[in-house]
TITOR-491853 format. One record per residue (C-alpha): residue number from 1; chain; x negated, y negated, z negated. Coordinates in nm, 2 decimals. Layout:
# residues N
<pt><i>NUM</i><ch>A</ch><u>X</u><v>Y</v><w>Z</w></pt>
...
This chain:
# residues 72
<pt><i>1</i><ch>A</ch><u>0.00</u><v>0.00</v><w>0.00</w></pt>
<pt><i>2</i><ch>A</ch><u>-0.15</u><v>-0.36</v><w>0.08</w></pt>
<pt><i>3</i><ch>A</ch><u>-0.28</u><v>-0.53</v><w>-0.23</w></pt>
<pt><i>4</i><ch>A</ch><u>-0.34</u><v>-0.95</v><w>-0.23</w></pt>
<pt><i>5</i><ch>A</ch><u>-0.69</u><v>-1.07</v><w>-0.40</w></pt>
<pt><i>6</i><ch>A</ch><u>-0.81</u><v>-1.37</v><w>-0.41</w></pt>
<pt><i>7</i><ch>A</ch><u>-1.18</u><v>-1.55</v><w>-0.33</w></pt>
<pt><i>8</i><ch>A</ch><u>-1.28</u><v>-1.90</v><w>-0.43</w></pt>
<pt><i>9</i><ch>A</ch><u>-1.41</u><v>-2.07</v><w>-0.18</w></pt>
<pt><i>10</i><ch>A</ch><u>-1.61</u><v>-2.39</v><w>-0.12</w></pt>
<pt><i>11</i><ch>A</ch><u>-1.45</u><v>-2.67</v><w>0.09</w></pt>
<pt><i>12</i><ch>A</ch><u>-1.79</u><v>-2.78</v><w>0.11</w></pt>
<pt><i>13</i><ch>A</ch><u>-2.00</u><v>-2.53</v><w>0.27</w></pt>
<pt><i>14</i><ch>A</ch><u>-1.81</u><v>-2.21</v><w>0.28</w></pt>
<pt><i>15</i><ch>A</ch><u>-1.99</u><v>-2.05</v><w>0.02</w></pt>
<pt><i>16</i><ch>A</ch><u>-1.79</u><v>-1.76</v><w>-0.17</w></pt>
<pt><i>17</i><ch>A</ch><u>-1.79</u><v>-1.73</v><w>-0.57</w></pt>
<pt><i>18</i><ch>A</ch><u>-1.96</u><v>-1.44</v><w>-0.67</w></pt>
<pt><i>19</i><ch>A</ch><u>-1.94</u><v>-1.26</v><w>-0.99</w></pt>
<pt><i>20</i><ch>A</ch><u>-2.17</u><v>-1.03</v><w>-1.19</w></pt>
<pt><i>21</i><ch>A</ch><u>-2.46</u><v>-1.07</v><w>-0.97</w></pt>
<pt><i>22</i><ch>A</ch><u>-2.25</u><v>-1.12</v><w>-0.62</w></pt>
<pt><i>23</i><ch>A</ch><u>-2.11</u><v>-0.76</v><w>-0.71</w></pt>
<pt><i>24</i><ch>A</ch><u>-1.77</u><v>-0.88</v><w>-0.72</w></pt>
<pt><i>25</i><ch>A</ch><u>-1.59</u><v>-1.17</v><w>-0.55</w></pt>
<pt><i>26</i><ch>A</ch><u>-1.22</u><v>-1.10</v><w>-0.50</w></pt>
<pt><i>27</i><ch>A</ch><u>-0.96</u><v>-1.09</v><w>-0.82</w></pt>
<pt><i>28</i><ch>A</ch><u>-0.63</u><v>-0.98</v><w>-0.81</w></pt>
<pt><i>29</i><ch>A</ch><u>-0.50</u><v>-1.36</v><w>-0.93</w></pt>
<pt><i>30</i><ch>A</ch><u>-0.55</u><v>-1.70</v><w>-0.90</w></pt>
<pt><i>31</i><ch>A</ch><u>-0.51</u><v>-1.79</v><w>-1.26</w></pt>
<pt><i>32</i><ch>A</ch><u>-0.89</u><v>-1.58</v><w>-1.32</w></pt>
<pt><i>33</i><ch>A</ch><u>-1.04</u><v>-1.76</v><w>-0.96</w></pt>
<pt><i>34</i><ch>A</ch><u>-0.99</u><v>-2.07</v><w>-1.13</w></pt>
<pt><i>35</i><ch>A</ch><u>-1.10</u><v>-1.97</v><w>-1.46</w></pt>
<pt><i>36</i><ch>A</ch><u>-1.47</u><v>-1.85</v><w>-1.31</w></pt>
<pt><i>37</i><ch>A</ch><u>-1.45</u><v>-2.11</v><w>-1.09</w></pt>
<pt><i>38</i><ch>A</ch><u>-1.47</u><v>-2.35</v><w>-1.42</w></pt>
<pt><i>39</i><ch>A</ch><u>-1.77</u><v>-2.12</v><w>-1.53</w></pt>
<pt><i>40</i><ch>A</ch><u>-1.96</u><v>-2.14</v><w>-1.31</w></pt>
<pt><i>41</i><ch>A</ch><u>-1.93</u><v>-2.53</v><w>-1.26</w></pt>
<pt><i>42</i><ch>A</ch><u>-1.76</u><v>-2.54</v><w>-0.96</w></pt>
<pt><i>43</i><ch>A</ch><u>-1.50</u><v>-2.86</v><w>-0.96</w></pt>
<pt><i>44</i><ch>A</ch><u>-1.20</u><v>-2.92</v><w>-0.79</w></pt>
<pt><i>45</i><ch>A</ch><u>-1.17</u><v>-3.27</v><w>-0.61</w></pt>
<pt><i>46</i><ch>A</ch><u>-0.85</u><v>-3.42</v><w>-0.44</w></pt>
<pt><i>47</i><ch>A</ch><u>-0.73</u><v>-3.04</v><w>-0.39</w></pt>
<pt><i>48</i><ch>A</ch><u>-1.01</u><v>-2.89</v><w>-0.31</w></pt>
<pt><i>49</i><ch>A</ch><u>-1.32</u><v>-2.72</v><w>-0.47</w></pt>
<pt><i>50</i><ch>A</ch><u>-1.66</u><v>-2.73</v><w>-0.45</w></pt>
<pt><i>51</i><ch>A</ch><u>-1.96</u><v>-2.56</v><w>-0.57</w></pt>
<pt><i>52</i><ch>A</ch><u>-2.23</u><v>-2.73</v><w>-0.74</w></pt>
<pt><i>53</i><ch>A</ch><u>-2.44</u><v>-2.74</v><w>-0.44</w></pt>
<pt><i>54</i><ch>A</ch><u>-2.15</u><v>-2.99</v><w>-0.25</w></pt>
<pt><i>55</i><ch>A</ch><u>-2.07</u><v>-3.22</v><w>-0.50</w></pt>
<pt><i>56</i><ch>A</ch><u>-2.26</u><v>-3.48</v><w>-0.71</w></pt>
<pt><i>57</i><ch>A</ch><u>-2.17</u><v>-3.76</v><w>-0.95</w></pt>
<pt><i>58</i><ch>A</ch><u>-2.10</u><v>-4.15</v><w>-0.82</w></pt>
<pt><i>59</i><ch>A</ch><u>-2.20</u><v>-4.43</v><w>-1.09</w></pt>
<pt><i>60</i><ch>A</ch><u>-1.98</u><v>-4.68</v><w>-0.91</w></pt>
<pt><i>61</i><ch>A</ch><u>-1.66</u><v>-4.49</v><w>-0.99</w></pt>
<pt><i>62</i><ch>A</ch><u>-1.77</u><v>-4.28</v><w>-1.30</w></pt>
<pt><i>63</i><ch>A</ch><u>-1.63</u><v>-3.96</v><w>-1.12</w></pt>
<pt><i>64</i><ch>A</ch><u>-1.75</u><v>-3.67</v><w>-0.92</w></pt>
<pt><i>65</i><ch>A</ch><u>-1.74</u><v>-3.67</v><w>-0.47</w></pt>
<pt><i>66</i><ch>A</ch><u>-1.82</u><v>-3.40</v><w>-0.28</w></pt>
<pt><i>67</i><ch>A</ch><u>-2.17</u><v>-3.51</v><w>-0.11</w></pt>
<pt><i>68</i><ch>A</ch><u>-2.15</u><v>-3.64</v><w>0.24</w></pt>
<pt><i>69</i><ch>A</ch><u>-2.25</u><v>-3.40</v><w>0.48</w></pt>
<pt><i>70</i><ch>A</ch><u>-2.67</u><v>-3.33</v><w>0.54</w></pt>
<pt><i>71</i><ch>A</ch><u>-2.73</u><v>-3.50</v><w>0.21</w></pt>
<pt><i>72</i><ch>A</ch><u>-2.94</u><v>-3.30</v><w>-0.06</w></pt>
């Protein structure tokens, strides 16, 4: 019978949350996505979420962005 999982996925750059060493990245809700999203630092932004990599703090605003694309 078909079963639904969910991955977390960055908006930014496509990169998949892993789990316990990239050994697991699909759950079977998205109440526990979120959760290790949170975890492992990845932030959601206007909808979306991003992992550390894609996103970085503005001083002007006192909030997070996700980075502009080909900045490091």
């Amino acid at each position: 019978r078909p079963v639904t999982l969910y991955e977390g996925i960055c908006d930014g750059c496509g990169k998949r949350l892993e789990y316990d060493g990239g050994a697991i990245s699909a759950w079977y809700d998205q109440l526990t996505v979120s959760e290790l999203m949170q975890d492992s630092e990845w932030l959601e932004i206007n909808g979306k979420h991003y992992c550390p990599d894609c996103y970085e703090y503005d001083e002007s605003i006192d909030d997070y962005v996700p980075k502009k694309k080909g900045s490091k």
